[in-house]
N, C-alpha and C positions, 0 to 999 in steps of 0.2 A: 333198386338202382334208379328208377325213375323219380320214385320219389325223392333222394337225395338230388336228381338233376332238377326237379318242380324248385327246390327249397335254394338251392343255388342260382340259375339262371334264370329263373322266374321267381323272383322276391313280389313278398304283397298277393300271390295268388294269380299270377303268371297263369297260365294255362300250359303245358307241356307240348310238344306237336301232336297231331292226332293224331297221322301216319304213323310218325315215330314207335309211339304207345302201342298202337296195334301189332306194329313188327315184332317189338317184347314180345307181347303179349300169346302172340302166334309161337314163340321160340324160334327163331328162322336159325338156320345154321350159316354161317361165313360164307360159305360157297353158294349157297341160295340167296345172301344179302346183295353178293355182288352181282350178280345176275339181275337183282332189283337195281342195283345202280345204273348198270346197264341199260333198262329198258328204262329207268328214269331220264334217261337223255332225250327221250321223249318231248320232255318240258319244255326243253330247248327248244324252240323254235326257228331256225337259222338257215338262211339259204346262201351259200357260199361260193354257189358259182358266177357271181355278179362278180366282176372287175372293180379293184376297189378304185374311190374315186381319183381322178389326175387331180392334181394340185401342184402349185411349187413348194407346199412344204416336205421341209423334209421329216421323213418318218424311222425313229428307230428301228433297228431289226425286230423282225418276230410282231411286230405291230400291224394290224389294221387300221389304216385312216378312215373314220367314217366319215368324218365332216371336219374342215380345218378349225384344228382347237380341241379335237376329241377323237382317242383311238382306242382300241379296245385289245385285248388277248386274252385266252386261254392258258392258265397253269396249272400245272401238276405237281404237286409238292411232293414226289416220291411214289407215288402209288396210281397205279392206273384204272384206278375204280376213286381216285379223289381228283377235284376238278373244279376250278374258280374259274368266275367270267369277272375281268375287272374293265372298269373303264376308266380313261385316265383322262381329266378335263384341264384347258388352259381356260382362266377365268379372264383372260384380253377377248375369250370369243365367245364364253358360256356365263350366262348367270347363274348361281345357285339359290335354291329358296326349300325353305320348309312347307310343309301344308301338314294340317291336323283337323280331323273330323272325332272331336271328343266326345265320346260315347257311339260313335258310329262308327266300328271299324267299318274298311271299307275291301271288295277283293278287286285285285289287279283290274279285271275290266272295270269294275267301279270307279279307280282312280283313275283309268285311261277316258272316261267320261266326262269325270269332274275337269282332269287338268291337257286338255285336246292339245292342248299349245307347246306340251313340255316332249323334248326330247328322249328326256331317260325318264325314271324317277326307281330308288330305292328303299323298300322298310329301313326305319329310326328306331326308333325309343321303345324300349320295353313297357308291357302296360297291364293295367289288374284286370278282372274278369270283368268290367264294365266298361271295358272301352277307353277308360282313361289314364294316358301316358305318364309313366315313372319318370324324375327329374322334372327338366326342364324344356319346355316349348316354346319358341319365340316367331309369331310368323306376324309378319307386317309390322314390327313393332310391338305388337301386343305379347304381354308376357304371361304364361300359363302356366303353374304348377312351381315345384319350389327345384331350386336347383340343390344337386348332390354334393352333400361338403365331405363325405370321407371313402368315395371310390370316384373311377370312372373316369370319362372328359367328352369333350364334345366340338361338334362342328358346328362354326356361328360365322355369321358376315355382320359385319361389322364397317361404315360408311362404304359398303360396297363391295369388300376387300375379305373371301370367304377363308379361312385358318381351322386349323385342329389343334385342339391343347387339352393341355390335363386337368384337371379339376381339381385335383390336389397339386401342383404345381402352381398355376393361376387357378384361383376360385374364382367364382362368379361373384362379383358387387354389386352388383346391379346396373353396371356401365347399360348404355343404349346398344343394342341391336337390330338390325332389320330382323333376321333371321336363326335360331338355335335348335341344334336338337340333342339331345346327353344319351347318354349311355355310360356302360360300366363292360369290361373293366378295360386299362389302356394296357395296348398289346404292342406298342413300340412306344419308348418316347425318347425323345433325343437321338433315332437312330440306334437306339439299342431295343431287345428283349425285355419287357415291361412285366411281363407276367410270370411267373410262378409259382402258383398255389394248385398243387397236386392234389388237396382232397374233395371232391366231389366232382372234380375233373372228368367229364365222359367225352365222346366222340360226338359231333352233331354236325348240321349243314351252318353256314356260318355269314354271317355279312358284315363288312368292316368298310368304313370310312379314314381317308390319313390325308396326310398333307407331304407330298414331295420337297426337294431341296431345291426346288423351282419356284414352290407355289401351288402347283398341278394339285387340283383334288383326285384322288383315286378313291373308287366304289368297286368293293371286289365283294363276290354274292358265289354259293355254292351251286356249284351246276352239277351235282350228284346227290344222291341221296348219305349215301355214306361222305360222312364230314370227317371232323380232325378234332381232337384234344387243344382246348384254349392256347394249351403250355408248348404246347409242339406250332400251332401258327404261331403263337407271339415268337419261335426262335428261327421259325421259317422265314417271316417276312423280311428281316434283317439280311437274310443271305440273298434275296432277289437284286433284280435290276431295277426297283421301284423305288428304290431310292430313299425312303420315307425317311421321315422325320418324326412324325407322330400320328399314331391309327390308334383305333378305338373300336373294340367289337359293338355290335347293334344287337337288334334282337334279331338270333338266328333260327333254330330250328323249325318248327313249325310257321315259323311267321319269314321266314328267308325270302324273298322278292326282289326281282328285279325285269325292267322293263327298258328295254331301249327301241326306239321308233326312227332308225337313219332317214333322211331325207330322202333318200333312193328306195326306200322299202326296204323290205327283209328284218320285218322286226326280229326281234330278239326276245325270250322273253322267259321267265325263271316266276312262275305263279306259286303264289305263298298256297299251303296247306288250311291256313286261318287268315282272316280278316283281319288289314295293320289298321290304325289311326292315326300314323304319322307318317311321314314319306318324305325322302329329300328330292328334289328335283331340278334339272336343269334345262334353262331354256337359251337357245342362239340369241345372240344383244344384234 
């Protein structure tokens, strides 16, 4: 089974999560998995008794405001050992940008070194055993690697202006960009179920990039260990409040990361198993 997940969601020689692999490996039983998910909450980092901040905006229900322009929640798709941390950005008050250290992945404190300045930032782009990222990379203008003409899509900014689309829908032509980062495969597009291909389908921790009917970028990242079937989130997302228009899975399992740093403290924080080289991030304008 692992090996049909390597050859599927790590194309090119991928590396599988090492966690993950171990669990196999070990046989754990369902009842013992969840118990692992359980004290995987660990990872989370989160202190909740802070008052969230006053502002005049107003804040959907269910929502935490961290900072005006970016609030965060907690979903449960059905299961209470499954568990996303999304964050949802208005780009009038957050910039988005890529960062990529080719051949050097890097681990969460690592990037919280390199980039001190940035808010959030989440794993991108799937990548081979040397470091360097599948598809497309675009950061500062500079373009890296070749983009994907027959799966996937991607989140790019574009004079400023950051969007989610599909790769086979819009390909890449090689238009200017500040910033891109691709992935495969698209898990909504147009506000519908993007995905269903059942065979080599497993369960895993998962990190998705979309674009709301606003604009809003959302970054939603597994905050358990026990994840969900591609086929089951691409038909989840559509019934939420998120509104999406078009998402796009990242690379998840072993590489799943997520890092948010509010102004007030109380980081947040979702550390990858293995070292990403690419990372999307946001910073207050």
């Amino acid at each position: 089974m692992l090996n049909l997940l390597h050859r599927w969601f790590h194309p090119s020689g991928v590396r599988p999560p090492t966690l993950l692999r171990l669990l196999h490996r070990a046989r754990l039983s369902s009842p013992l998995l969840a118990v692992v998910s359980l004290l995987s909450s660990c990872m989370l980092v989160s202190a909740d008794d802070t008052p969230p901040m006053p502002t005049p905006f107003s804040v959907s229900p269910g929502w935490e405001l961290i900072a005006p322009g970016l609030e965060r929640r907690t979903y449960h798709p059905g299961s209470l050992f499954v568990s996303f941390i999304v964050l949802r950005i208005d780009p009038a008050y957050f910039d988005i940008r890529a960062h990529y250290s080719p051949g050097e992945p890097l681990t969460l404190e690592q990037w919280r070194s390199r980039l001190p300045e940035a808010t959030a930032f989440i794993n991108a782009n799937f990548f081979d055993p040397s470091g360097y990222a599948l598809g497309l990379v675009i950061v500062d203008g500079v373009v890296y690697g070749r983009s994907y003409l027959d799966r996937g899509g991607m989140l790019y900014v574009q004079d400023g202006k950051p969007r989610v689309r599909s790769t086979l829908r819009e390909p890449y032509q090689g238009e200017p960009m500040e910033y891109a980062a691709q992935a495969f495969p698209m898990l909504v597009t147009e506000g519908q179920a993007a995905f269903i291909r059942e065979r080599g389908d497993r369960p895993a921790r998962r990190t998705v990039v979309g674009e709301d009917s606003q604009g809003r970028i959302v970054l939603l990242a597994s905050s358990s260990l026990i994840g969900m079937r591609l086929t089951e989130l691409s038909a989840y997302l559509p019934t939420t409040d998120l509104d999406l228009v078009n998402a796009v899975n990242l690379d998840g399992g072993g590489s799943t990361l997520l890092a948010l740093y509010p102004p007030q403290g109380n980081a947040a924080l979702i550390p990858s198993f293995d070292p990403v080289p690419v990372v999307i991030a946001i910073y207050p304008r």
